[in-house]
C-alpha positions as CSV (number, residue, x, y, z in Angstrom):
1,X,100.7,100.1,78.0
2,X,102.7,96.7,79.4
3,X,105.3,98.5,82.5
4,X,108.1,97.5,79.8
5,X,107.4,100.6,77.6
6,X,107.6,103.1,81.2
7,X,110.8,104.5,81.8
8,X,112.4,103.2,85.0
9,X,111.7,106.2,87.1
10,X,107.9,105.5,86.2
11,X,108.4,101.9,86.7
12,X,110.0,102.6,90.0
13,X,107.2,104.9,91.0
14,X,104.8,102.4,90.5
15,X,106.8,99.9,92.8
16,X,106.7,102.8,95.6
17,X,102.9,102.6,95.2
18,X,102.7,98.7,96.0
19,X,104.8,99.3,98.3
20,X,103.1,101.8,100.0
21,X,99.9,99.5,99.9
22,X,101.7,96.4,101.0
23,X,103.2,98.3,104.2
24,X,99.8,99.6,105.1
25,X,100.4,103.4,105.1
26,X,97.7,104.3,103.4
27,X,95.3,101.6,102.9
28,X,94.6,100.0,106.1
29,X,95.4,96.1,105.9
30,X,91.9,95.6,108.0
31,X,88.9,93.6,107.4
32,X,87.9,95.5,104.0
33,X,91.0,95.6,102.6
34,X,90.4,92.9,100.1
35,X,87.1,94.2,99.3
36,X,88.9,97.4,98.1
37,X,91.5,96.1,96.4
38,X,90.1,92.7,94.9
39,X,93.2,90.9,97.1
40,X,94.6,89.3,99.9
41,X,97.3,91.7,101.3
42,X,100.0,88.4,100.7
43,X,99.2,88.9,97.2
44,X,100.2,92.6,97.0
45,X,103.6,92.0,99.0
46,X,104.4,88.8,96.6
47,X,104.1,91.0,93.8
48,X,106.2,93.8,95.9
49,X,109.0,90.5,96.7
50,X,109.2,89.9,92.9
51,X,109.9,93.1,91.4
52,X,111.3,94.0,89.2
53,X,110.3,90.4,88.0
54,X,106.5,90.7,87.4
55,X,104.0,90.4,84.0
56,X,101.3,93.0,84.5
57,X,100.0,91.1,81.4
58,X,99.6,88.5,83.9
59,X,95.8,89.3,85.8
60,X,96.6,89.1,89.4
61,X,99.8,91.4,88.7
62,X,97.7,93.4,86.8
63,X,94.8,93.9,89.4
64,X,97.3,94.5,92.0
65,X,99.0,97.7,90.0
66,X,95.8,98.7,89.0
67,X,93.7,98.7,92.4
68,X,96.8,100.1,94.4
69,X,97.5,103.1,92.3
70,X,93.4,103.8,91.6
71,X,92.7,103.2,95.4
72,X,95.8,105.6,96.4
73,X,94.6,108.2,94.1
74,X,91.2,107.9,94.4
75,X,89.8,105.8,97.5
76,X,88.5,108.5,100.4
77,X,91.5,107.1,102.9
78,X,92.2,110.6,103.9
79,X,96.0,110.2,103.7
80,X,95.9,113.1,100.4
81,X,96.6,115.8,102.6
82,X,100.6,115.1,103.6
83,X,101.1,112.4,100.7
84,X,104.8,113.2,100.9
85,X,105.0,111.3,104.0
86,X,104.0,107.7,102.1
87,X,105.6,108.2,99.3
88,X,108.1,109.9,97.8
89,X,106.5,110.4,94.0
90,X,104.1,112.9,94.2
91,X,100.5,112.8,93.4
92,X,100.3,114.1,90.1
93,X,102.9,112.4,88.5
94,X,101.5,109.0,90.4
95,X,97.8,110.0,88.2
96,X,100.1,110.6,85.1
97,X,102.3,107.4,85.3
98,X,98.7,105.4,86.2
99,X,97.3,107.0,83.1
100,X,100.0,106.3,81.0
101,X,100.2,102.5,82.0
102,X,96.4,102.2,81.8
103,X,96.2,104.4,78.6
104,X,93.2,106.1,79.5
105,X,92.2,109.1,81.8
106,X,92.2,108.4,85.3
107,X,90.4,110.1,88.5
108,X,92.7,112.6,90.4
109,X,93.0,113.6,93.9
């Protein structure tokens, strides 16, 4: 499902979780953090600078959503435990909105 068909509370939820990932919080922008997410950290904060004018049918925007909400939600970064202090969308609704956008069943925390 393209981010046009989420609602803009979902669509602003997923902008909290680049955002998240861009500033660091949560995963660490250190040696592996291109192994993890398939990108240069400049990539995630030029998709963070475009919003809200981004084409996740486009690959690298697409790879970005993708790996930053999978890694948040399922990468062993230890940062579950007091989530509310990253980000403001809980959890849950973070593995919902991911599954809806993906359209398929995703790990959760």
């Amino acid at each position: 499902m393209p981010l046009a068909d989420l609602d803009e509370a979902e669509r602003q939820a997923v902008l909290e979780c680049l955002q998240c990932v861009a500033a660091g919080f949560v995963i660490q922008h250190d040696s592996e953090f291109q192994t993890i997410m398939g990108v240069e950290v400049s990539v995630v904060k030029s998709v963070v600078a475009a919003w809200p004018n981004v084409d996740d049918s486009d690959d690298v925007v697409r790879l970005v959503i993708n790996n930053s909400m999978n890694n948040l939600l399922g990468y062993p970064h230890g940062k579950h435990q007091g989530w509310e202090r990253y980000n403001r969308v809980p959890l849950s609704e973070v593995a919902r909105i991911f599954e809806k956008w993906r359209g398929d069943t995703v790990p959760r925390p």
